[in-house]
C-alpha positions as MATLAB code, in Angstrom:
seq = 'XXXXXXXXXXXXXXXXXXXXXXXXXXXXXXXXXXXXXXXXXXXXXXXXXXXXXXXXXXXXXXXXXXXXXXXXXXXXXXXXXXXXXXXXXXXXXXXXXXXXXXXXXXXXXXXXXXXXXXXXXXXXXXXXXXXXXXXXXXXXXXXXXXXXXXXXXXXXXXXXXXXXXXXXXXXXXXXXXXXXXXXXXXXXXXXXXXXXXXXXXXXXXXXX';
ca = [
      16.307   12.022  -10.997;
      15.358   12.398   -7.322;
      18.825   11.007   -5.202;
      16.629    9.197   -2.656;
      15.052    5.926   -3.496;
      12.011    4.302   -3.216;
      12.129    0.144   -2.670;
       9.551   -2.433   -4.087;
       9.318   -5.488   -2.072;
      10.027   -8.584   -4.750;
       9.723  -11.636   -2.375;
       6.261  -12.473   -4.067;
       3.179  -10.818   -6.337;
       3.030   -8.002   -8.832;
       5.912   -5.756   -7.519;
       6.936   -4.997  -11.397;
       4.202   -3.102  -12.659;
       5.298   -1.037   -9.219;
       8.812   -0.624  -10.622;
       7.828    0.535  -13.741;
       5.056    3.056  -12.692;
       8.042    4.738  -10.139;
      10.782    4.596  -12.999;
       8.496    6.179  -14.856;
       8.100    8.931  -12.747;
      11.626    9.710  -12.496;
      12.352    8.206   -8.806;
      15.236    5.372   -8.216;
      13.366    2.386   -7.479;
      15.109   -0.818   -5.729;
      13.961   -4.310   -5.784;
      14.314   -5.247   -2.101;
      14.439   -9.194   -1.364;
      17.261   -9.093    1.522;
      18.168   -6.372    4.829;
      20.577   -5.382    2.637;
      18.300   -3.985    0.007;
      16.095   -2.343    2.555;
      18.732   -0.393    4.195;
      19.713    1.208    0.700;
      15.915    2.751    0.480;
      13.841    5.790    1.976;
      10.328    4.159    1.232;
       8.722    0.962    0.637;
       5.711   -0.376   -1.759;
       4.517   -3.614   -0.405;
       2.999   -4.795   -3.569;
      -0.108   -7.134   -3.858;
      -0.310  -11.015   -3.928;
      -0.596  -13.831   -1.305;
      -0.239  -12.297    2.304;
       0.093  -15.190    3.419;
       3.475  -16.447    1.640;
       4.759  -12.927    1.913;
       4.331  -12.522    5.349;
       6.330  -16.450    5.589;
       8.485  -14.860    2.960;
       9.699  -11.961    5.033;
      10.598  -14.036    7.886;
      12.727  -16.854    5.334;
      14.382  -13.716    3.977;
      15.555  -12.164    7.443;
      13.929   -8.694    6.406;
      10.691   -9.334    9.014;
      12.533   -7.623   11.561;
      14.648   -4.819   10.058;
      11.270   -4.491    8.527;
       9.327   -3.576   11.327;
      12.047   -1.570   12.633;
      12.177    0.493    9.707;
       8.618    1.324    9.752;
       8.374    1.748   13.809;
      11.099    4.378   12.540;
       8.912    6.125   10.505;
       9.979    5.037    6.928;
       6.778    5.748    4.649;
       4.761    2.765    3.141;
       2.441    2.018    0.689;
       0.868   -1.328    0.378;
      -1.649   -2.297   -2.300;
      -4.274   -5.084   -1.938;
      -2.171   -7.837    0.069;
       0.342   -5.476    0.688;
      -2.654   -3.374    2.873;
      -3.361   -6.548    4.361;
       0.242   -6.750    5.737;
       0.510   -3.231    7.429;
      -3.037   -3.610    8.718;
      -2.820   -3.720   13.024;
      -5.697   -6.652   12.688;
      -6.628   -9.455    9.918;
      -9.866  -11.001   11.008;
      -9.567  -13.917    8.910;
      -5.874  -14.418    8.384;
      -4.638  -17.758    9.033;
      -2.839  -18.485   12.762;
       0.484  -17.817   11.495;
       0.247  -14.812    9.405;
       2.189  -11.695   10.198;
       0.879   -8.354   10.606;
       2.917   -5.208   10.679;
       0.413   -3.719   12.700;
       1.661    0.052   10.935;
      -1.871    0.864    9.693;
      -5.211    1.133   12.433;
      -7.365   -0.752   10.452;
      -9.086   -4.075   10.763;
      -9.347   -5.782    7.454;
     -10.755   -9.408    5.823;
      -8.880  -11.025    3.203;
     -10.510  -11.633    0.005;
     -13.541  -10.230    1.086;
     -14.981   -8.820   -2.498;
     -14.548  -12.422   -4.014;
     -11.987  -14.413   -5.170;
     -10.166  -14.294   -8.151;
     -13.472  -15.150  -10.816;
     -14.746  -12.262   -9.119;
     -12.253   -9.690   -9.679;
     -13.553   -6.292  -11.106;
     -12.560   -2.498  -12.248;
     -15.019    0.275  -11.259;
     -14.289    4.165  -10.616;
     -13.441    5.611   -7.316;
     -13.934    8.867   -5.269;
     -10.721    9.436   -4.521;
      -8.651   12.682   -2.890;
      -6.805   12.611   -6.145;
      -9.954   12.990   -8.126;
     -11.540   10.191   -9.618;
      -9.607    6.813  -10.202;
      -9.860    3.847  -11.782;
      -9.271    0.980   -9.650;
      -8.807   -2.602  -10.340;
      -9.856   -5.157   -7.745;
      -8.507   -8.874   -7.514;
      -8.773  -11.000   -4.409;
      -9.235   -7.367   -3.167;
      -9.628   -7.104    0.707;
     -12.277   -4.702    2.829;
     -11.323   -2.342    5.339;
     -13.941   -3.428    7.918;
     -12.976   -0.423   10.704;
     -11.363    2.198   10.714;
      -9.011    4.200   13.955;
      -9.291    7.562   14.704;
      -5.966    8.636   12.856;
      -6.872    7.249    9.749;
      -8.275    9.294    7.082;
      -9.969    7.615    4.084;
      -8.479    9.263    0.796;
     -10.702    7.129   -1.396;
     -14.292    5.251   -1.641;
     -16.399    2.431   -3.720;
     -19.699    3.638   -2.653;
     -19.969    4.289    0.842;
     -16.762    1.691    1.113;
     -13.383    3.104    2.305;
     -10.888    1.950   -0.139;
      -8.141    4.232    0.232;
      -6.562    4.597    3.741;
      -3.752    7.008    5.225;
      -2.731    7.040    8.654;
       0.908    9.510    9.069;
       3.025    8.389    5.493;
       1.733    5.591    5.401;
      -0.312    4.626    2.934;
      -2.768    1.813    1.471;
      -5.675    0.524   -0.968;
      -7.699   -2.348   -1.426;
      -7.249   -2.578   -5.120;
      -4.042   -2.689   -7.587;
      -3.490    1.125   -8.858;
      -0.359    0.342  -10.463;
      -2.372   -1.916  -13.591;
      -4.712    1.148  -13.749;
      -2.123    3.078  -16.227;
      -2.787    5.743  -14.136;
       0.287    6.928  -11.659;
      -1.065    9.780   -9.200;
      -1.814    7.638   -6.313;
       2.120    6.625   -6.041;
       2.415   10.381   -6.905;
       0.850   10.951   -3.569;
       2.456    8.595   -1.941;
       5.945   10.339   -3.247;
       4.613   13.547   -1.896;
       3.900   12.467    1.350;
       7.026   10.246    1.949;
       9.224   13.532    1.307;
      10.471   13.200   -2.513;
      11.052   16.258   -4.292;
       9.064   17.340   -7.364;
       5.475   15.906   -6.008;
       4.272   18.463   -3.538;
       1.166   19.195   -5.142;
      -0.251   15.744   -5.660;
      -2.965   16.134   -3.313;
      -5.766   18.022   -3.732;
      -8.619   18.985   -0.797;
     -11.553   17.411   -1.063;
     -14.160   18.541    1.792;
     -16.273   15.132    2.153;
     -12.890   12.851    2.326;
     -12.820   12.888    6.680;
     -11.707   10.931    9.409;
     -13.526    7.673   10.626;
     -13.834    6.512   13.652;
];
């Protein structure tokens, strides 16, 4: 068992299947819903679900700001579906009031491959080989910065994003039954036993 810990935030959405794909991977894993339970973790997953009642969430919690400071600190991150949404630096459709963590330089749209009747599962080119991902409510990645590399694609579509450690997809990879992509995430945030997650893949590049 690796001493550091990863955190799941559990304010709102599917943060257990999370939990139980790090357990099983041998990594201590922390429900965080207060400062306090932040300040006991290494990394965070910021799960999917409404980014809008997270993001009010965070701020009724008091974790918004230790939040923020954590990850202008460098802390690693990996947010899935609303949880990209969150560390995105621009929502183009969010509502007025909706935080952004502004961690991630990527403009995004909420919802933007249907809502929830329109929710699919299709294969993905990712830097971890192909994946099966599962999209609900799923956002799109409309632009990409210049230190952002897409690990993953549906298509020609970026769905997989990295910019430093951290981390983020459009779909839900912890209902695929498949754990490499928080296997990657592991490796890059610093945790012992996953340094050889990643494998090269020549046509994954940088966008601009």
């Amino acid at each position: 068992m690796n001493a550091r810990c990863v955190g799941v935030l559990a304010l709102q959405g599917a943060f257990s299947a999370h939990v139980e794909t790090l357990v099983e991977l041998g990594v201590s894993c922390r429900e965080v819903r207060t400062p306090e339970d932040l300040a006991q973790v290494d990394a965070l997953v910021i799960p999917g679900g409404e980014s809008s009642t997270i993001s009010q969430l965070l701020e009724s919690s008091g974790l918004l700001e230790p939040l923020r400071a954590r990850l202008g600190g460098g802390m690693p991150a990996f947010g899935t579906c609303a949880g990209m949404i969150l560390l995105a630096a621009r929502i183009v459709d969010g509502r007025d009031d909706q935080i952004s963590l502004s961690v991630l330089d990527i403009v995004v749209r909420r919802n933007a491959f249907g809502r929830q009747v329109d929710s699919f599962e299709a294969e993905i080119d990712t830097v971890v080989g192909p994946f099966h991902g599962v999209f609900i409510r799923a956002p799109r990645i409309e632009t990409t910065g210049p230190g952002v590399e897409v690990l993953g694609r549906l298509g020609d579509e970026p769905v997989l994003v990295r910019e430093g450690r951290v981390l983020a997809a459009s779909f839900h990879p912890e209902l695929s039954g498949d754990a490499r992509l928080h296997r990657l995430f592991l490796q890059r945030a610093g945790f012992d036993g996953f340094e050889s997650a990643e494998a090269p893949m020549a046509h994954m590049r940088r966008e601009s």
